[in-house]
Residue, then its C-alpha position, 0 to 999 in steps of 0.5 A: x803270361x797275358x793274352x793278346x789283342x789281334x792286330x787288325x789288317x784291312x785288305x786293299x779296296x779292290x781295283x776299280x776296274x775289277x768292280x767294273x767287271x762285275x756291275x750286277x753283284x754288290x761291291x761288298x760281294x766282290x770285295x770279299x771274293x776278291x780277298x778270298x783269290x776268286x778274281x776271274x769271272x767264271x770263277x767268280x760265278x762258279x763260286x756263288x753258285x756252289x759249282x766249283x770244278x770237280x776232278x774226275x776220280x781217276x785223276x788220283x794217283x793209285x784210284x785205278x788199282x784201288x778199284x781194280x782190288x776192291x772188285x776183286x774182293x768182292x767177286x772173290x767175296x772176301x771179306x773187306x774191312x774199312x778201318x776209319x778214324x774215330x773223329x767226325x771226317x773218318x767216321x762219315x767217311x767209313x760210313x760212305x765207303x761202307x754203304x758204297x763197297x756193301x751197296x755193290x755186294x761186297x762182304x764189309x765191316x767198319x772198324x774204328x779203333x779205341x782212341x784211348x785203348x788203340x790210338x789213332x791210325x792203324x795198330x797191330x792187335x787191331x789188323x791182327x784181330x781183323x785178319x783172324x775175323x777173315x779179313x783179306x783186304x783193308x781199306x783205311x779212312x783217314x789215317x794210314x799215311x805214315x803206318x809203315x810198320x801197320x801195313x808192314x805188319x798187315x801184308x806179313x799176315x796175308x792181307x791187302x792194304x789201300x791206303x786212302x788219307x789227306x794227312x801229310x806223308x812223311x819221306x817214304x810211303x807204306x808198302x800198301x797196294x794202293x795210296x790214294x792221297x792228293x797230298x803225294x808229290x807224284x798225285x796230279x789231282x787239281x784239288x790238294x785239300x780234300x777231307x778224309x771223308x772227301x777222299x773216300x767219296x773220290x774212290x767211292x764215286x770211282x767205283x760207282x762209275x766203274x759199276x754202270x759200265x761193268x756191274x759185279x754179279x750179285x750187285x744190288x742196287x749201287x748207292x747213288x753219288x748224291x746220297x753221299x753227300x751229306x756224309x762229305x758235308x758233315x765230314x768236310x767241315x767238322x774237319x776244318x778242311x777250307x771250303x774252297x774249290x771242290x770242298x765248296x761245291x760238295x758241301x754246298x750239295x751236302x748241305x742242300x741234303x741235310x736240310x731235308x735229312x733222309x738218314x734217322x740219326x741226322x735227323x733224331x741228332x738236329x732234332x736232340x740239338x733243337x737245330x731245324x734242318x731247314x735252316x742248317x749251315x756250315x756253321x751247325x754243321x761245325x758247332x752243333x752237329x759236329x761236335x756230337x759225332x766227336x764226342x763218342x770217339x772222344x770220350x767212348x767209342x766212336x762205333x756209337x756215331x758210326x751207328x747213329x749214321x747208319x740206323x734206320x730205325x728212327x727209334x734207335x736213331x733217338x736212342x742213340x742221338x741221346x747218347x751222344x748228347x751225354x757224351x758231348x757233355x762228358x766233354x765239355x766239362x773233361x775239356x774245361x778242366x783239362x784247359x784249367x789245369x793246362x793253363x795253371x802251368x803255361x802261366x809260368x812259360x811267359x817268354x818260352x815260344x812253344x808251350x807244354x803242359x803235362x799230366x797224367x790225369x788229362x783224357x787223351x780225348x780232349x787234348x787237341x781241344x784243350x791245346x787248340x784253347x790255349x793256343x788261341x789264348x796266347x797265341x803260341x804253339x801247345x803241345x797237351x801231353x799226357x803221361x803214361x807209365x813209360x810213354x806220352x801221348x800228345x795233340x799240338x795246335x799251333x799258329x799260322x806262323x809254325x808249322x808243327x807238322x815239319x817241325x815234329x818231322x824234324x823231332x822223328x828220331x824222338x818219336x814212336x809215332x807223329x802225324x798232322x797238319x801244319x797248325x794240328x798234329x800228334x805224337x808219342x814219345x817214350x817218357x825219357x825222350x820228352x825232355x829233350x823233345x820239349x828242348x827241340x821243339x821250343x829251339x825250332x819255334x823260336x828259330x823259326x818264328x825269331x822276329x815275328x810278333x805273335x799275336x792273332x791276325x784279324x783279316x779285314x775284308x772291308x772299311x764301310x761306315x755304320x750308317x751304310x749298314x743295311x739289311x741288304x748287307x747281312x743277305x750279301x754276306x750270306x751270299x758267300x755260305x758256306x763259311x768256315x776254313x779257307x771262306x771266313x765269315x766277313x769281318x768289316x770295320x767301323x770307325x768313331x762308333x758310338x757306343x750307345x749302351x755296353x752290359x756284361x751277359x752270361x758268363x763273359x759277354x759284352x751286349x752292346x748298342x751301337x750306332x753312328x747316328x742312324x740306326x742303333x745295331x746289337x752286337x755281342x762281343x763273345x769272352x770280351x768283358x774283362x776288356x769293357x774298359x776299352x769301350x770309349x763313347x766313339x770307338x772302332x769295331x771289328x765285326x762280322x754282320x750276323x743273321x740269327x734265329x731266335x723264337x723262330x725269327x731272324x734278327x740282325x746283330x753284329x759280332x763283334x771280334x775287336x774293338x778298341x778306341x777310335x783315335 
């Protein structure tokens, strides 16, 4: 099996008179807005300035009966645990709701389970250890969608189950209290997309405003919403949840929080990764800080990051933080070698539409990113199993042209437990059952995607010659941060570029000097040496306008996502 090169769709030029609608923003700027869907002028103002409508928490289905329980509890002084996924959005938003029910004089603890030892979601021995611990309510962050039996199991014992995740529902809901999730069909909140983390600051900010017109006995000083904040960017992002609507706007308060960090263990983790919060973006949020909070639930315990957000002792804060920068590298190199020996076995599934691969050695803590690796080398859904002694566990990425979600759906009678997105999902599976599950599953992708070319798409906002490429471009890109799911980077193309000067860099990188006959422009072209061959003395490239810091200083270079010879 080969890689593939993407294939390159340029967006049509906006309307004329749209632009005219528009006459003091840069034509680039409303381009780009216009690819994006943000076409209306108070939208369009609206989203450069960060101010997207924000629903009123009560507008989620159940928040009303959350509310009304959580108070309870905390009049009744029961003990409430908020029970939260081990990655970055469940652990920010356990965080958050933590600090809120406690900040109202609740009695609460996190749990988070073992990914290894319990897995993801709820699990029995967990609500059972909870319930003899004292717990009488149990709130979740981010899982809990699909646990029939979990909650079941829960209310069997005596205690309350609110329900709060953005994962998709299956065909009957958990016989829990409450069920806050914008994606149930009978939920009427304006905005679909929230993360885990985004929900749980939803119920929470519900809370506080339930407080200042009714404060509980024995409250002490609420939380304010604002200081949330930076618990939601953190969250929201590393989530991949799309920076649009909502999502925009509390990322974009988020992040005006994390460039002057108040909690010890941001700080002590900018500091750990030599990121200066004062230049702090989606973009460090998602690969630098991001992946460290991960890395404790990936390979350990995600209870590490949990008290990383929530130190005050900026001591412990760097204790920690280091840590979790061991943890990180623990990752990187279980990743690396999982994709190593994942890829040795896909290499054989040239023309199967779905690929597997499966070992009894991998670490469940890297199979979603070793599978996301695979599927954007070879442009095709991957499931990264690993075998147990009479069970597999598995994460699947796929491509935008699959929904594995619907297709796991599908696959339910095969499966112990599934949960996911559209292109991120898991599952469990009996071993005797995976066989005939890889059968099914590779039957679904191929009827669905019969017909379709599977190779990467590259959406190109704009066509602008070389030569019009001004330091005022880069700051009208930058008009558009926060960037990242639902908001890519710009990508702009340039025809008949000459290439000045090509060298490989570090492990796998092309360094190049570029030009068109006026100013000579860097650009980088990350993981693309083995395709140097390609580069002709006038070639096209796809790129996206980059401003980095290096040495304290910010430099100007294009990132070059493709290339190839002009015509």
């Amino acid at each position: 099996m080969t890689t593939t090169r993407a294939k390159w769709q340029l967006h049509p030029p906006v309307p004329r008179s749209h632009l005219a609608s528009f006459p003091d923003l840069p034509s680039l700027l409303v381009q780009c807005l216009y690819n994006r869907g943000v076409i209306a002028p108070h939208d369009v103002r609206r989203f450069l300035a960060g101010e997207c409508e924000e629903g009123d928490p009560f507008q989620l289905k159940d928040v009303a009966e959350a509310v009304t329980r959580i108070r309870q509890a905390i009049r009744g002084d029961e003990l409430i645990a908020v029970y939260g996924d081990f990655d970055a959005d469940g652990v920010t938003g356990t965080v958050l709701l933590t600090e809120t029910i406690s900040s109202l004089g609740g009695r609460v603890i996190p749990y988070i389970p073992h990914r290894v030892d319990e897995g993801y979601g709820l699990n029995e021995s967990a609500l059972r250890k909870l319930v003899k611990q004292g717990v009488s309510l149990i709130v979740t962050v981010d899982c809990g969608a699909r646990a029939l039996r979990e909650v079941e199991c829960a209310r069997g014992m005596g205690a309350d189950v609110i329900v709060t995740d953005h994962h998709s529902l299956g065909g009957q809901l958990p016989a829990a209290l409450a069920i806050v999730n914008t994606k149930r069909m009978d939920c009427n909140y304006p905005f679909e997309d929230l993360s885990g983390v985004g929900i749980a600051f939803k119920l929470a900010q519900a809370l506080l405003l339930v407080s200042q017109q009714s404060p509980l006995r024995g409250e002490r000083r609420p939380v304010l919403e604002e200081d949330l904040l930076d618990l939601v960017a953190l969250g929201t992002v590393a989530d991949l949840s799309p920076l649009l609507g909502e999502n925009r706007s509390l990322v974009k308060r988020g992040l005006a929080l994390l460039k002057h960090p108040r909690r010890p263990g941001i700080l002590a983790l900018m500091e750990q990764a030599n990121a200066k919060p004062e230049t702090v973006t989606a973009a460090t949020i998602g690969y630098v800080l991001g992946p460290r909070i991960n890395a404790a639930g990936r390979v350990d315990d995600a209870i590490l990051s949990y008290q990383l957000l929530t130190t005050s002792s900026p001591s412990r804060a760097r204790e920690l933080a280091g840590l979790l920068e061991e943890k990180n590298q623990q990752r990187r190199e279980m990743m690396l070698a999982t994709v190593e020996a994942a890829r040795l076995q896909v290499l054989d599934q040239e023309d199967e539409p779905f690929l597997f691969a499966t070992g009894d050695d991998y670490h469940e803590g890297v199979l979603g990113l070793a599978a996301q690796r695979l599927c954007d080398e070879f442009y095709r859904p991957v499931a990264v199993v690993k075998s147990g002694e009479e069970q597999s566990v598995s994460s699947v990425r796929s491509v935008d042209e699959f929904d594995i979600a619907a297709a796991l759906d599908e696959c339910a009678p095969l499966l112990k437990r599934r949960g996911g997105h559209a292109k991120a999902a898991g599952f469990t599976v009996s071993n005797e059952n995976l066989p005939v599950l890889r059968r099914r599953l590779r039957q679904i992708a191929a009827e669905r995607m019969a017909g379709v070319e599977l190779v990467p798409t590259l959406h190109i906002d704009a066509d602008m010659p070389l030569s019009s490429l001004t330091p005022q471009t880069f700051a009208t890109c930058q008009q558009l941060e926060p960037l990242g799911a639902g908001n890519p980077e710009p990508l702009l193309l340039s025809s008949g570029v000459e290439v000045r000067d090509s060298r490989v860099v570090g492990e796998n990188h092309l360094k190049l000097a570029l030009s068109d006959g006026g100013v000579v422009w860097d650009g980088i072209a990350f993981g693309m040496a083995q395709h140097a061959e390609d580069l002709a003395p006038r070639t096209d490239i796809v790129y996206t306008p980059q401003v980095r810091i290096w040495r304290g200083e910010e430099q100007l270079q294009l990132r070059i996502e493709d290339f190839k010879p002009s015509p």
